[in-house]
N, C-alpha and C positions, 0 to 999 in steps of 0.2 A: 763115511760119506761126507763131503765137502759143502758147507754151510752156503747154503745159497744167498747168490746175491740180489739186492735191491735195484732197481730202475736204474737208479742215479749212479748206483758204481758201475750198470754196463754202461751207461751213457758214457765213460770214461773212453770205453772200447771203440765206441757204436759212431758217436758223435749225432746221436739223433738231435735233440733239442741243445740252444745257448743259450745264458741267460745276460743281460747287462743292466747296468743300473741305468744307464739313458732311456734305455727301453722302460724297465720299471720293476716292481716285484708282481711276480705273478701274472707277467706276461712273456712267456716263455718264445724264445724263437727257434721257428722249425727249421733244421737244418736241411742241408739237400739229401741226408738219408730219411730223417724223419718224414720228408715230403714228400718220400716215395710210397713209405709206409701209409701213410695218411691218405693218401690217392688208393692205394687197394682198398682199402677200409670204405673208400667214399662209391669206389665202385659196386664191392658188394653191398652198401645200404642202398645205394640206387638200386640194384636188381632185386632185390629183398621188396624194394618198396615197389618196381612195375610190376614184379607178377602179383604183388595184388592188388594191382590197378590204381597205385595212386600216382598223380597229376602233380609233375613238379609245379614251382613255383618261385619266384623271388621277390624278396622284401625286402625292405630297407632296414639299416640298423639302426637308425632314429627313428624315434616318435613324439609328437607333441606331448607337453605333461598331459594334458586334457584326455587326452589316450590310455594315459596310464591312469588319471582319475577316473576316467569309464570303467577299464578293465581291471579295479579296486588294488593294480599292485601297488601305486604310489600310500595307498591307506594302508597296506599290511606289509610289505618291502620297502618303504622307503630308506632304511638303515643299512639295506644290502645293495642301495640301487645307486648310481655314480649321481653327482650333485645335478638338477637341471643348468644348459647353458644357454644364456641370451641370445636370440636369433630375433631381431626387428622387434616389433611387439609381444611376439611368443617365446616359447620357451622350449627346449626339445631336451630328448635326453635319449642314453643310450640303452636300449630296449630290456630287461632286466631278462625277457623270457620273448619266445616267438607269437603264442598264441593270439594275443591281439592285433598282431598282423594278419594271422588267416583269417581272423573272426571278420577283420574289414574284407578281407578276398571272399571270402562267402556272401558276405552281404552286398559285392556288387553288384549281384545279378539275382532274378528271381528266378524259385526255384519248385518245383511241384514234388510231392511226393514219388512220382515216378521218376526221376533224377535220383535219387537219395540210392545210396549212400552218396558221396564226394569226401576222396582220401585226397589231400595236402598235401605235400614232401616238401622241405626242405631241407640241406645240410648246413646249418645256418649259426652266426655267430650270437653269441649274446652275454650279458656283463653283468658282473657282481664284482660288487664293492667293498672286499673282502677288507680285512686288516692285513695289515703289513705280517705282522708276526705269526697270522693263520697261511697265506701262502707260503706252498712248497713244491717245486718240483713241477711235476705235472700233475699232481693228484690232488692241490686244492691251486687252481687261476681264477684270474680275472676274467679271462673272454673262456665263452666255453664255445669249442665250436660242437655242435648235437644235430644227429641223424633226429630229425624231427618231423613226426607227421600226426595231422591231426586229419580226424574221421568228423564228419556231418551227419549223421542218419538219423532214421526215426526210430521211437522209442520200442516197435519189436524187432530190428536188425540188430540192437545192442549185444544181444548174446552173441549172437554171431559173428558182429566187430570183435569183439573181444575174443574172443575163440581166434580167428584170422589172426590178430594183431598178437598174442601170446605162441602161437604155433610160429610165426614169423622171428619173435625174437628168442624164442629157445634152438630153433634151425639156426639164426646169426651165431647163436653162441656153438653153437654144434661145430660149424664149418669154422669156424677161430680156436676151434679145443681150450675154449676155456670152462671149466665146470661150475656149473650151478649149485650153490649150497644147497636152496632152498627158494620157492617162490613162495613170498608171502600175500596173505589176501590181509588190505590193510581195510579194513574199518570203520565204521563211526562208534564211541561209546553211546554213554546218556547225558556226557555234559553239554554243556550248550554249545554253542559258536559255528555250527554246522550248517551250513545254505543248501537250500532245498527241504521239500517235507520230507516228512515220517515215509510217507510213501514213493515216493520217488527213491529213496534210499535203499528202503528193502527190497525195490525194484531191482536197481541195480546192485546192488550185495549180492541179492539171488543170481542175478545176469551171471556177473565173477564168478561164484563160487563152482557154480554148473560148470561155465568153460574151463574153469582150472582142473577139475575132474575128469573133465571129458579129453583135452587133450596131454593131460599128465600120468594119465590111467596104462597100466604097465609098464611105466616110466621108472628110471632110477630116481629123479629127481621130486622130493615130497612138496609138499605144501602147507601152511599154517596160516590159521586166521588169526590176524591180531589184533582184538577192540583199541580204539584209540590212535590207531595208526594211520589212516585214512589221509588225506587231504582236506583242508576247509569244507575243499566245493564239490569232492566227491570221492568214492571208494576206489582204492586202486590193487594193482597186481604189481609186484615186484621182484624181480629178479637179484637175487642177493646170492653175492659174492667173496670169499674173504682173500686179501692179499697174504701176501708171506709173512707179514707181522701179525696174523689172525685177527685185523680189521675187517670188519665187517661193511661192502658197499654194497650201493645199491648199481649194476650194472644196465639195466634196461627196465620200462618200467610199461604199463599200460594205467590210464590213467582215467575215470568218468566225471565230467564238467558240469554242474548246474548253473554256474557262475556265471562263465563266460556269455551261453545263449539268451541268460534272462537281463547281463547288461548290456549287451551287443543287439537285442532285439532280433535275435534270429529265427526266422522262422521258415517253414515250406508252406505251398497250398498242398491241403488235405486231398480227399477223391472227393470230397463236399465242396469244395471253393472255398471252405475258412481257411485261417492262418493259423500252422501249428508250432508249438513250440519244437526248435531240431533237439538232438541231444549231438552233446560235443564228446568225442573220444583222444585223449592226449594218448598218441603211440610212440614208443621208443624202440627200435631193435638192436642195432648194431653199438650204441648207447656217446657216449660225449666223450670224442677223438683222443681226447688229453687222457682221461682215463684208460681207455681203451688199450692204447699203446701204450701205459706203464703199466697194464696188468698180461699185455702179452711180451712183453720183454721179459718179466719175471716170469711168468709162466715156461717159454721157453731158451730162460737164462740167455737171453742175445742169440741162438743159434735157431730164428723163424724160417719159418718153411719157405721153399724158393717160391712161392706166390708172393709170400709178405719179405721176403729179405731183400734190403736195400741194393745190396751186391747181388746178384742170382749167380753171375759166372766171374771169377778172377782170374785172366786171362794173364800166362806167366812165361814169355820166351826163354829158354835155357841162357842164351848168349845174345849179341848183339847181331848176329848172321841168321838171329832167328826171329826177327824184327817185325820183316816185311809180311812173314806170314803169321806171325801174331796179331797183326794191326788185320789182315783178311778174315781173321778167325772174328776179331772186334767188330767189325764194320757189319760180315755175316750177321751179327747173333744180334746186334743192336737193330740191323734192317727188319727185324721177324718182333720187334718189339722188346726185349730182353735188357735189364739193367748190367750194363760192364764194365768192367775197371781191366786196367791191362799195368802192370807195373815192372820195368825194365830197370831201377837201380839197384845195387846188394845182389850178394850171394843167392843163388835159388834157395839155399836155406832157409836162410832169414826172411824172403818176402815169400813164403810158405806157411812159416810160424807168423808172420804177421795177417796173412788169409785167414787163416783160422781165427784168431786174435780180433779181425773184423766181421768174424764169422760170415764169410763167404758162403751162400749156399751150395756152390761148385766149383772146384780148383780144374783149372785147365791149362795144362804145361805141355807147349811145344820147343822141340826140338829137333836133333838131325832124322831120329827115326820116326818123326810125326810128319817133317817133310815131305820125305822119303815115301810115306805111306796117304799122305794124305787125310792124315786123321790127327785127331786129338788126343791126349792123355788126361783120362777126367777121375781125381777123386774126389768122391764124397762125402765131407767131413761129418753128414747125418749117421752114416755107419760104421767109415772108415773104408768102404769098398773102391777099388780102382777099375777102370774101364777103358779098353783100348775103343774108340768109337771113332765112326767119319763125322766129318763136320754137318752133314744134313742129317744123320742120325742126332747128333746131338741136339742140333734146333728143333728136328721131330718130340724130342723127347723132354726138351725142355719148354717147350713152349707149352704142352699139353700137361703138364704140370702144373703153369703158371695160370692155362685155361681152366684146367679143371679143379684146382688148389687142391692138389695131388702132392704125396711126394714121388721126386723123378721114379719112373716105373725103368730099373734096366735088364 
């Protein structure tokens, strides 16, 4: 069996991402395949995130330091966060993490206990100030862009958030066939530095541990609690993954917040008319783009399914007298939504082996007898299978692939 390759060497193939030293390290530039990629990715976390009813949003990728002194990451991130820069009297910087944006989007409006929950969505960029010599690739950047949504509710909807938001990203990872090691339930130990009480914590430990059982129960996929793994400000659930190096990442996460609500002042009215504290839920599904696309590149060694492949159809005239209906076949399949490439110089040979080579999801070679017939000649280099088809057969069949993220059904 032939030694699989790493991201970077399909990249060779692929031409997903470039890198240049004007740009920087660790700011990777998406190329026009990668961009295509990245847009299916952005589409299924959007659908991922309405059906369970959360509410886009946009925010700014600056924020005053004063922001980040609030939201305590300038105290415990300042070494990972980009230097602040002078703007008149104040000072802004570029946002290390989303959540003290939505934490200001909540608090602009008042909010009753019958409102609650409130899911957040963004697909949003955010910056870390890595070292030169730790970026690589796509797998450690500077800008992360991240399927990001954060949950509001009160503190008995918590199991339930959580239940929601882990069924949400183990379905992400389902519909991308990337396989989950293991979710961990990460914990607080007994040392100190942990915000929030004694109780609050075992609150939510218990919350986790319940929904990880409940929706992982006759699952392939196990679970492990592990003391000391938590976050600062609260317990979380993680989706752990290993690349082809048997690195260990963490791919999607669900996360519970003490932090944020008690420096953000956030609160709802109770059924009493007091003011209560919300509880904040960090949700991850489809997980941070950069990642994501160098763990499904390796996964399926550059040859992704025609939903996620940059190329869906490589449209291939035998000759120069088979031009005009090649560019019809192109114009077709692009009109119905479809990514196509058509390429007329070289041997049919050669720009075959080069299809493949760019791993085309669909090879489509016309000729005198496609003409002639009105159809197309389609292999598919996922099986090796050939198919004489008409041209509205084909976009029937390709499109509801791309709909369903299917492979082509012939």
């Amino acid at each position: 069996m032939s030694e699989k390759l790493n991201y970077r060497d399909l990249n060779l193939d692929l031409d997903i991402y470039a890198t240049h030293p004007l740009a920087g390290s660790g700011l990777p530039l998406w190329l026009p395949a990668g961009a295509a990629i990245r847009e299916e990715l952005q589409r299924l976390a959007k659908e991922v995130a309405h059906a369970d009813g959360c509410l886009d949003v946009f925010t700014p990728v600056l924020g005053k330091r004063s922001l980040y002194e609030q939201s305590g990451h300038l105290a415990k991130f300042a070494d990972d966060m980009f230097a602040p820069m002078p703007l008149g009297e104040d000072e802004v910087i570029l946002r290390p993490a989303n959540c003290p944006h939505h934490a200001l989007v909540y608090a602009s409006r008042q909010h009753s206990y019958r409102d609650l929950p409130i899911r957040l969505n963004e697909l949003a960029p955010m910056f870390r100030a890595e070292r030169s010599g730790v970026v690589s690739g796509l797998s450690r950047v500077r800008q992360i862009n991240l399927d990001d949504t954060h949950v509001f509710c009160r503190p008995d909807q918590v199991e339930d958030e959580v239940r929601r938001a882990l069924a949400a990203a183990i379905r992400a990872q389902e519909i991308l066939s990337l396989p989950i090691d293991y979710v961990r339930i990460s914990l607080r130990d007994d040392g100190d530095g942990w915000l929030g009480s004694r109780e609050q914590w075992e609150m939510s430990q218990d919350a986790l541990c319940a929904a990880a059982a409940d929706i992982l129960e006759g699952s392939d996929v196990p679970y492990l609690e592990v003391a000391g793994e938590a976050a600062f400000y609260g317990p979380k659930l993680d989706l752990q993954v290993r690349d082809g190096r048997g690195h260990e990442e963490t791919i999607a996460t669900v996360q519970l917040d003490f932090n944020q609500p008690e420096r953000f002042d956030l609160t709802y009215q109770g059924a009493d008319g007091s003011a209560q504290r919300v509880v904040m839920i960090h949700r991850g599904t489809v997980g941070a783009m950069e990642r994501v696309v160098a763990a499904l590149l390796e996964r399926y060694q550059g040859r992704l399914p025609l939903w996620l492949a940059p190329i869906q159809v490589k449209v291939l005239p035998v000759g120069e007298a088979h031009d005009a209906r090649a560019r019809e076949v192109v114009d077709s399949l692009r009109a119905v939504g479809l990514r196509v490439e058509v390429k007329h110089e070289g041997s049919l040979g050669k720009r075959i082996r080069e299809a493949y080579r760019r791993r085309a999801a669909l090879i489509a070679v016309v000729g005198d007898k496609e003409i002639a017939s009105g159809g197309v000649h389609i292999t598919d280099p996922n099986d090796g299978s050939k198919h004489e088809v008409s041209l509205d057969e084909l976009m029937q069949r390709a499109v509801a692939a791309h709909r369903d993220r299917i492979a082509v059904q012939w």
